[in-house]
FIMI-939054 format. One line per field, with one value per residue (C-alpha): x, y negated, z negated; residue number from 0. Coordinates in steps of 0.5 Angstrom, whole numbers, plus 500, padded with zeros to 3 digits. Layout:
<marpas>
c1	(X|...) $
c2	(Y|...) $
c3	(Z|...) $
seq	(NUM|...) $
</marpas>
This chain:
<marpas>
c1	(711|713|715|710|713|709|710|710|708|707|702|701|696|699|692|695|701|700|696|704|707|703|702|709|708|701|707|711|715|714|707|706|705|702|702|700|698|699|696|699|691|692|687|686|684|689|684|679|685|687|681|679|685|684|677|681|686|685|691|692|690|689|691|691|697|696|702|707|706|712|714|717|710|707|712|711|705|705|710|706|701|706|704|709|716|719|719|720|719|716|714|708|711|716|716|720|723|719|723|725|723|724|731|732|729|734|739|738|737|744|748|745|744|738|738|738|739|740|741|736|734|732|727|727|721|722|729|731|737|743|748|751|754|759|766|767|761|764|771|767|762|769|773|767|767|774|774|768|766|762|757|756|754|753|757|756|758|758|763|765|760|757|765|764|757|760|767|763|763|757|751|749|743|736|730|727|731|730|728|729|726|721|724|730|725|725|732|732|726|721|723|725|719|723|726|721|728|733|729|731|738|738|734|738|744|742|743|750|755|749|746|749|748|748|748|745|749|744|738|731|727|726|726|722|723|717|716|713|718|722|729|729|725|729|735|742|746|742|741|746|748|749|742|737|730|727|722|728|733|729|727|735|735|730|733|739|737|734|740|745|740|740|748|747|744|748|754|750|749|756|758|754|755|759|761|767|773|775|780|774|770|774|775|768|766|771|766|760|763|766|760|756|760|760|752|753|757|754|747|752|754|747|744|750|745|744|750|748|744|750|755|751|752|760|760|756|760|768|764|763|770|775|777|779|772|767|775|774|766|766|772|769|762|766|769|763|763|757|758|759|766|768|773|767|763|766|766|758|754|747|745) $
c2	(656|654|659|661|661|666|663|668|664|669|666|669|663|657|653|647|646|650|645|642|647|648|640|640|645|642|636|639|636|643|644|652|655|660|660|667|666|673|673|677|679|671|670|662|659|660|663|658|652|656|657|651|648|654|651|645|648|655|656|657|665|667|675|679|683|691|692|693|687|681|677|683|686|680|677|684|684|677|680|685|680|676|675|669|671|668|668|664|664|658|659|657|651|649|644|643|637|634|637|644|648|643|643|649|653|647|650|657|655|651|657|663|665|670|667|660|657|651|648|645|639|641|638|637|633|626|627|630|632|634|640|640|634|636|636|643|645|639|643|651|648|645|652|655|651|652|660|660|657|650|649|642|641|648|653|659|667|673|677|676|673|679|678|671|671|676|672|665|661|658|660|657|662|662|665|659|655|662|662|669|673|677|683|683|686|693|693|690|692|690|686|691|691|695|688|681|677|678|681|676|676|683|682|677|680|686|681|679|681|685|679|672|667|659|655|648|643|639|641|643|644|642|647|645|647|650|653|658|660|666|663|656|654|649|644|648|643|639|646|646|654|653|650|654|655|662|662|660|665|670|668|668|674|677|673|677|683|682|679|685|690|686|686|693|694|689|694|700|696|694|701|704|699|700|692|691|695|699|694|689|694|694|687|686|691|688|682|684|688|682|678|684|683|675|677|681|676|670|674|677|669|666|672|671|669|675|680|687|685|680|685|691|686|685|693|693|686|690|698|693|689|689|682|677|673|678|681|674|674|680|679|673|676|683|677|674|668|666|659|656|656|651|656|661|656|655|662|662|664|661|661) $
c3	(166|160|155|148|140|136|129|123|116|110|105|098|093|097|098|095|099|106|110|109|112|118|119|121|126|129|130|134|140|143|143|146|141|136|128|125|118|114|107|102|099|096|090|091|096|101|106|106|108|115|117|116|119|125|126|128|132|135|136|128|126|120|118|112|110|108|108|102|097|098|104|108|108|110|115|118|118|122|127|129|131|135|143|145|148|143|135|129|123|117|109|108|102|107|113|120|122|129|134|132|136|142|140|139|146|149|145|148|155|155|152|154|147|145|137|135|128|125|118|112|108|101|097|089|088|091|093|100|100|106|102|109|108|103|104|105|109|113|113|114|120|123|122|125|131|132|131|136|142|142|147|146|139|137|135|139|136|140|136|128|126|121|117|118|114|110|107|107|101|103|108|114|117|114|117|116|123|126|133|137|144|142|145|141|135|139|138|131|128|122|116|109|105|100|096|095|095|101|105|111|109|111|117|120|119|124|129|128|133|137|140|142|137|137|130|132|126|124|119|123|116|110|103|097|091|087|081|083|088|088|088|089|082|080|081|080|080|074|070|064|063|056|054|059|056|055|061|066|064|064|071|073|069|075|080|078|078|085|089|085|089|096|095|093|101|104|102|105|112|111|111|116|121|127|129|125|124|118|115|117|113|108|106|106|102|097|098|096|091|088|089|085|080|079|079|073|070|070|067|061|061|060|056|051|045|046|045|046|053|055|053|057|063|062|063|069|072|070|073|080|080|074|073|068|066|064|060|057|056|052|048|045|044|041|036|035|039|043|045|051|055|060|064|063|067|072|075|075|080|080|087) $
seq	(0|1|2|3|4|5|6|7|8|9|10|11|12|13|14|15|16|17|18|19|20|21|22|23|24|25|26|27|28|29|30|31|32|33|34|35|36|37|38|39|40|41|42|43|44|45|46|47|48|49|50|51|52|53|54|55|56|57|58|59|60|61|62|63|64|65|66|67|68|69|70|71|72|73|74|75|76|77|78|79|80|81|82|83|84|85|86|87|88|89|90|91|92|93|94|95|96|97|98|99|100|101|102|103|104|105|106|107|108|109|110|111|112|113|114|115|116|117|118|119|120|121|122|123|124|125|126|127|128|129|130|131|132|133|134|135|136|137|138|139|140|141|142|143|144|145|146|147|148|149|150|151|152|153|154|155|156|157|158|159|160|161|162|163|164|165|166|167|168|169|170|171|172|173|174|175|176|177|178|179|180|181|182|183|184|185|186|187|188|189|190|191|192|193|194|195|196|197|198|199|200|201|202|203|204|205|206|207|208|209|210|211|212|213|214|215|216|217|218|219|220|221|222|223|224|225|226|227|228|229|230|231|232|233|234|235|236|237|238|239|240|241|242|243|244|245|246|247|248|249|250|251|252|253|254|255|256|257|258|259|260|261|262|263|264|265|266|267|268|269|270|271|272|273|274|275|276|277|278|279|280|281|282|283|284|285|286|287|288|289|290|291|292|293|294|295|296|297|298|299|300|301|302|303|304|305|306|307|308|309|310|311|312|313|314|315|316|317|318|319|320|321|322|323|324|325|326|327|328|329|330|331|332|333|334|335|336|337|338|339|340|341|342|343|344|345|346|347|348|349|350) $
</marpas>
């Protein structure tokens, strides 16, 4: 008997682009599966499209979410409701890739692992994008390969991994091409609903080093960029830092503040957890302090046009972490310089 999938789909005003997301899905090699659409209290037209969808396929459930407003109350929400022995997750303006949870199942069968990832296309309008393919996420998926076990393809973690993903340059885990047993959730628990951004990093993170994990090196889904997305709004590597509009800095302001606090949590875990040692510990707590720093740098860095605000940054950047670049940023904003600086920019963090 072949096993279920419970999908979990938070939606908040997504009318004009869900039918996308669960037509990959409906499309599926894998077909045993149930999709839960949590609504989180949409005010267009959302509803009428899934259930208009569920009409034609019943096994489509439309739920709406009273949980705490964002997508951590609505994934909860969806959870909640799941039946399946197996759980994953899709947001509701991207789209899985034909075979991924087919693949994804197989890969869990063959390495005994209880959670399975895989990489992600991204899509800027027409152009779909493999970022993996890049020369150094080549050279970290060999070193992680090399590290770890392999089994077939896939690379397999049992210990070190919450280090690993802590101290890598780049991620390689999103909830989108999470696949998992569902009674790992009794273990783990639900999603934060505290933060609307970085929730799913913190929940995937409880998995780490607890659980066997297998990270399939291919992309399984694709992320779109939206406008009305909450982190992948535009194409950073096209944005010139010293030319941003008043509408996108104040979103990268946002989105700053969000991640700053999401580290900020992070470090909690990081110090609480008992699946690293104390110099491990230590060196990850640097990390992320590091990491909170380079956040409050590049918001002085962008909000330098204004020098009060950018300079109350570089204050928040040196309290987090000393170093040279935000020293560098508020001796040119002290001396009245407020134009851009190459060397500057090279030390931006904008994702």
């Amino acid at each position: 008997m072949q096993p279920t999938v419970s999908i979990v789909m938070p939606a908040y005003n997504r009318a004009h682009v869900i039918s996308r997301a669960i037509g990959s899905i409906r499309e599926q090699s894998f077909q045993h599966w149930e999709l839960i659409v949590a609504d989180d209290r949409s005010t267009d037209g959302t509803k009428g499209v899934v259930e208009e969808l569920a009409r034609l396929d019943p096994r489509i459930r439309y739920v709406r979410s009273e949980r705490a407003k964002g997508p951590g109350g609505a994934r909860n929400c969806g959870l909640l409701e799941a039946r399946g022995d197996y759980v994953a997750f899709l947001d509701s303006d991207d789209r899985w890739l034909p075979r991924h949870l087919e693949a994804s199942l197989d890969t869990l069968r063959r390495t005994g692992a209880e959670v399975a990832f895989a990489l992600w296309l991204e899509r800027h309008g027409d152009i779909e994008t493999n970022t993996f393919d890049g020369e150094t996420e080549q050279r970290l998926l060999r070193e992680m390969g090399e590290r770890f076990d392999r089994d077939g393809t896939a690379i397999v973690f049992g210990k070190g991994l919450f280090e690993q993903f802590l101290r890598m340059p780049r991620n390689f885990f999103q909830l989108n091409t999470m696949v998992l047993r569902r009674e790992l959730l009794d273990q783990v628990g639900l999603i934060g609903e505290e933060h609307h951004l970085g929730e799913d990093t913190t929940f995937l993170m409880r998995f780490f080093d607890r659980f066997r994990i297998a990270l399939q090196p291919e992309p399984h889904s694709v992320y779109y960029e939206s406008d009305d997305s909450l982190y992948f709004f535009c194409d950073r590597r096209r944005i010139d830092p010293d030319a941003l509009d008043a509408e996108l800095l104040s979103r990268f302001e946002a989105l700053g503040e969000r991640s700053v606090a999401v580290r900020r949590q992070l470090r909690l875990q990081v110090e609480r957890s008992d699946a690293i040692g104390e110099s491990a510990r230590r060196r990850c707590l640097r990390g992320i302090d590091y990491g909170i720093a380079g956040k409050y740098f590049t918001m002085a860095y962008l909000a330098k046009r204004d020098r009060a605000k950018a300079l109350a940054y570089c204050r928040r950047s040196l309290a987090a972490k000393p170093h040279l670049y935000a020293l560098l940023l508020a001796a040119r904003l002290l001396t009245g310089r407020s134009g851009g600086s190459r060397m500057l920019r090279r030390a931006l963090d904008l994702w």
